[in-house]
Structure formats: structure tokens, C-alpha cells
N, CA and C atoms as a LAMMPS dump frame, in Angstrom:
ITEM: TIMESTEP
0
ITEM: NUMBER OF ATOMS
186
ITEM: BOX BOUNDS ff ff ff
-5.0000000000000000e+02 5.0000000000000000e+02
-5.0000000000000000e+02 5.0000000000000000e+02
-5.0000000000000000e+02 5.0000000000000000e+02
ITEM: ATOMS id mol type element x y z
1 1 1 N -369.623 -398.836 -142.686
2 1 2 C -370.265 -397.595 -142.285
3 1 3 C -371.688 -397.896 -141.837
4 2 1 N -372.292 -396.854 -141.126
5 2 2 C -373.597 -397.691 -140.485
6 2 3 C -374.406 -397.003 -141.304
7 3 1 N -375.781 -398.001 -141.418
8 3 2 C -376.671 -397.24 -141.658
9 3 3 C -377.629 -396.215 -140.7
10 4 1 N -377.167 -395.355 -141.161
11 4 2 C -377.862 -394.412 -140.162
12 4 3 C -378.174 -393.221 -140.355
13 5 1 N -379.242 -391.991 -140.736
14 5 2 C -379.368 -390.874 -140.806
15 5 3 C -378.841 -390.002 -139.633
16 6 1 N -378.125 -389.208 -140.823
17 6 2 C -377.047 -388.287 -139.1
18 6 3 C -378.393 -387.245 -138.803
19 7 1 N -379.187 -386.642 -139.025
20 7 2 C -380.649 -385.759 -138.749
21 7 3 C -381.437 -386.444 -138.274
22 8 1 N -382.316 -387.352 -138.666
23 8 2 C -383.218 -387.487 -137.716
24 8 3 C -382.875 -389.19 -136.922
25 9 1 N -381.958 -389.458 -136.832
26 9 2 C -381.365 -391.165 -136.422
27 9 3 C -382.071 -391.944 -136.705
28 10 1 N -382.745 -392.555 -138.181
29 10 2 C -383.125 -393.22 -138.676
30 10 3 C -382.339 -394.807 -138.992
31 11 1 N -382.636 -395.617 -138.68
32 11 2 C -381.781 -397.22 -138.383
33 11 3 C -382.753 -397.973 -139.22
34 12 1 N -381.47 -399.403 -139.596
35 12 2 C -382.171 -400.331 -140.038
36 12 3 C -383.63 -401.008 -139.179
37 13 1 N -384.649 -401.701 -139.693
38 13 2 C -385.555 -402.173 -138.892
39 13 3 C -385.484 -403.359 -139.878
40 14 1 N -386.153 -404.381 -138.342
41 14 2 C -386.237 -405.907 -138.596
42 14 3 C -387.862 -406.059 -139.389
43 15 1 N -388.434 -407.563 -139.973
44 15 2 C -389.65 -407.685 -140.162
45 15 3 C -389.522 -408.851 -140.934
46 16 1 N -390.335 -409.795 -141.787
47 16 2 C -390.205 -411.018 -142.191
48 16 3 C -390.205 -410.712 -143.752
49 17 1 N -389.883 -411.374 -144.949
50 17 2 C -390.48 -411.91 -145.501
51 17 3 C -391.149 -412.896 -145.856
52 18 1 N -392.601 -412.608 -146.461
53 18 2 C -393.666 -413.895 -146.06
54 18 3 C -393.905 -414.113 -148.1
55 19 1 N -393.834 -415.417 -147.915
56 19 2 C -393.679 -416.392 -149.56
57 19 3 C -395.283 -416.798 -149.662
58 20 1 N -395.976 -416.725 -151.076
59 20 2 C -397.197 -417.146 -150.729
60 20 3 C -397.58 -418.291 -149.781
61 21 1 N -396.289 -419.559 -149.427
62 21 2 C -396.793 -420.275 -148.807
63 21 3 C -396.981 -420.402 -147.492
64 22 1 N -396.775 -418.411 -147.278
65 22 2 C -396.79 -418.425 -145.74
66 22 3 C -395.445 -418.299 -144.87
67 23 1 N -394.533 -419.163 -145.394
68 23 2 C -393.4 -419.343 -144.802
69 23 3 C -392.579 -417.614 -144.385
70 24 1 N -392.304 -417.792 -143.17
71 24 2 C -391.667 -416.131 -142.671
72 24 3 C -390.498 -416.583 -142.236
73 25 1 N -389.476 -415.634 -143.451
74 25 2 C -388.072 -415.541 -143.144
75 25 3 C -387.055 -413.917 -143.329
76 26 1 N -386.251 -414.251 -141.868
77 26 2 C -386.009 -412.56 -141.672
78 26 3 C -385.618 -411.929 -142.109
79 27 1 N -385.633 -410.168 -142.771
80 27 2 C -384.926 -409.361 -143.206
81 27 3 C -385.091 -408.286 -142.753
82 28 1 N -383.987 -407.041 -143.274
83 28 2 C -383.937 -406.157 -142.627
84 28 3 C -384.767 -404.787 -144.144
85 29 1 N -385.108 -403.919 -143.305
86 29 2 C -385.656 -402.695 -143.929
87 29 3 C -384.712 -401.537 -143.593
88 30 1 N -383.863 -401.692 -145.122
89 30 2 C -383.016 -400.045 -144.769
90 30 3 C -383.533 -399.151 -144.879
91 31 1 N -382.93 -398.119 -144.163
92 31 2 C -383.553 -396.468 -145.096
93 31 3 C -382.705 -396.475 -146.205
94 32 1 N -383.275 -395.101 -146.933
95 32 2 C -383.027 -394.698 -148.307
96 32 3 C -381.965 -393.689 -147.948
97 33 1 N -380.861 -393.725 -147.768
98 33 2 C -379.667 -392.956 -147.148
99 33 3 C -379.411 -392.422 -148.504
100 34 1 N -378.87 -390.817 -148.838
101 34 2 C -378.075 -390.488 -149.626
102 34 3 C -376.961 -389.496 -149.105
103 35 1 N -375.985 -389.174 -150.128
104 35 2 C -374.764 -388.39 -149.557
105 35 3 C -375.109 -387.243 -150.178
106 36 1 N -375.691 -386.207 -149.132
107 36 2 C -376.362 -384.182 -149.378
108 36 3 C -375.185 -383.202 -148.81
109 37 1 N -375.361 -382.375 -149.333
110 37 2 C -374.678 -380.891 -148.803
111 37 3 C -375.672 -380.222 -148.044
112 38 1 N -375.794 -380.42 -146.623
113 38 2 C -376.718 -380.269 -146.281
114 38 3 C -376.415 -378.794 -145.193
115 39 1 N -376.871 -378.048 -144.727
116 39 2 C -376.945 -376.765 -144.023
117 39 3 C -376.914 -376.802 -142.443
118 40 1 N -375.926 -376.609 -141.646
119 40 2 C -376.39 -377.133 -140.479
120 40 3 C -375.911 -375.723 -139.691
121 41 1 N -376.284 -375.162 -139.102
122 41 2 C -375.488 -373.863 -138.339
123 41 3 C -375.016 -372.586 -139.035
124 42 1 N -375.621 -372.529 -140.292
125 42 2 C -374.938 -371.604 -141.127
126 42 3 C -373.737 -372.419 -141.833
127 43 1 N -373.555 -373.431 -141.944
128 43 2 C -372.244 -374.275 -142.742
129 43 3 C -372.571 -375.21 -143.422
130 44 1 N -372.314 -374.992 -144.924
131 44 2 C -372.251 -376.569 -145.629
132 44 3 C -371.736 -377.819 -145.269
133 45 1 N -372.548 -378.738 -144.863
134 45 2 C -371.93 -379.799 -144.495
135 45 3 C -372.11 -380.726 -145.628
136 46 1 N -371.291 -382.203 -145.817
137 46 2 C -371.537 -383.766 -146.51
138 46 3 C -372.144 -384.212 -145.422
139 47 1 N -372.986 -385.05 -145.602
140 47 2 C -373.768 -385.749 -145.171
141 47 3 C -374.664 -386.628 -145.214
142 48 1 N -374.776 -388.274 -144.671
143 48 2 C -375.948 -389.385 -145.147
144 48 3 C -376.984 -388.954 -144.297
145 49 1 N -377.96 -388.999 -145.564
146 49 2 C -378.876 -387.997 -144.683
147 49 3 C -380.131 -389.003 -145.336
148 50 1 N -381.516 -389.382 -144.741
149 50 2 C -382.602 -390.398 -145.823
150 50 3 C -383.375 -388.905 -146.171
151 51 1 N -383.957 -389.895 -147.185
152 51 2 C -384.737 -388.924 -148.31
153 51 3 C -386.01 -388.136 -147.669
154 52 1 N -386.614 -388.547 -146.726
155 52 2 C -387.515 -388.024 -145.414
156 52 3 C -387.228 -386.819 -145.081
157 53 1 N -385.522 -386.46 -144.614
158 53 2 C -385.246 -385.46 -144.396
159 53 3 C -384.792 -384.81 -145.454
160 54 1 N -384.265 -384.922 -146.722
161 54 2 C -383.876 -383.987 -147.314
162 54 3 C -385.226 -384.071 -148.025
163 55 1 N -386.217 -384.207 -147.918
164 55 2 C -387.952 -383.698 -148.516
165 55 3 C -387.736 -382.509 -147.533
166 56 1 N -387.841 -382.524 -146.1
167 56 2 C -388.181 -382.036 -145.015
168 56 3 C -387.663 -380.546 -145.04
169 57 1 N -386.194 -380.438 -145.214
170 57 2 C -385.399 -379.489 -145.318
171 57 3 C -385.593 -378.763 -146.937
172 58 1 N -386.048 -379.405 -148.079
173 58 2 C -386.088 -378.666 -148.95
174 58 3 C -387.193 -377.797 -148.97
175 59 1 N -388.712 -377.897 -148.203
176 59 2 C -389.584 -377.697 -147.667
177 59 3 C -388.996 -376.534 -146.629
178 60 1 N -388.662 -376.903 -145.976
179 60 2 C -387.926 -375.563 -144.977
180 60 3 C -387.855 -374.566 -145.745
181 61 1 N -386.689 -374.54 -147.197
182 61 2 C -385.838 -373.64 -147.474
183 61 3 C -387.068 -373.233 -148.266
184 62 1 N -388.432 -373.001 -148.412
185 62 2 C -388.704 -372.778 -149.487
186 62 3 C -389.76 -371.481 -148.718
């Protein structure tokens, strides 16, 4: 399954890890994906949604 926020299309990103001795070797930075009941059109939906947006939307509803 991909990583991917179905709301705002949030994707893995590239960047290094760096060891005190300097040395840079590659990894990836996931998002924080979870599985929400989330509101889309008037309908409960399931959904991987990152934690960005379900801050975003709980903020909405309030």
C-alpha cells in the first residue's frame, strides 16, 4: 500500500542520515499516516489520512 495521504497528497521524502563522523547515508522520511473516519461530502469515510490533516479538520469542526 503506498504511503500516501489521500487529503492533502503527502509522500515519502528522501534526505541522509549523517553519523557523527560525518558519513551520509540514505533514508527515507515517512509521514505519520493513520486509519480516520473522516467526513468528506456529507459521508463517513475510512481513510489514511497524516496527522497534519486530521489536526486540520478537527480544527475545522470546532
Amino acid at each position: 500500500m503506498s504511503q500516501r495521504c489521500e487529503i492533502c497528497g503527502k509522500r515519502p521524502m528522501t534526505g541522509h542520515n549523517v553519523s557523527h563522523s560525518k558519513v551520509h547515508t540514505r533514508r527515507r522520511f515517512l509521514p505519520n499516516l493513520q486509519q480516520a473516519h473522516i467526513t468528506v461530502k456529507g459521508r463517513v469515510v475510512k481513510a489514511r489520512v497524516c496527522t497534519r490533516c486530521l489536526r486540520t479538520q478537527a480544527k475545522a469542526a470546532r
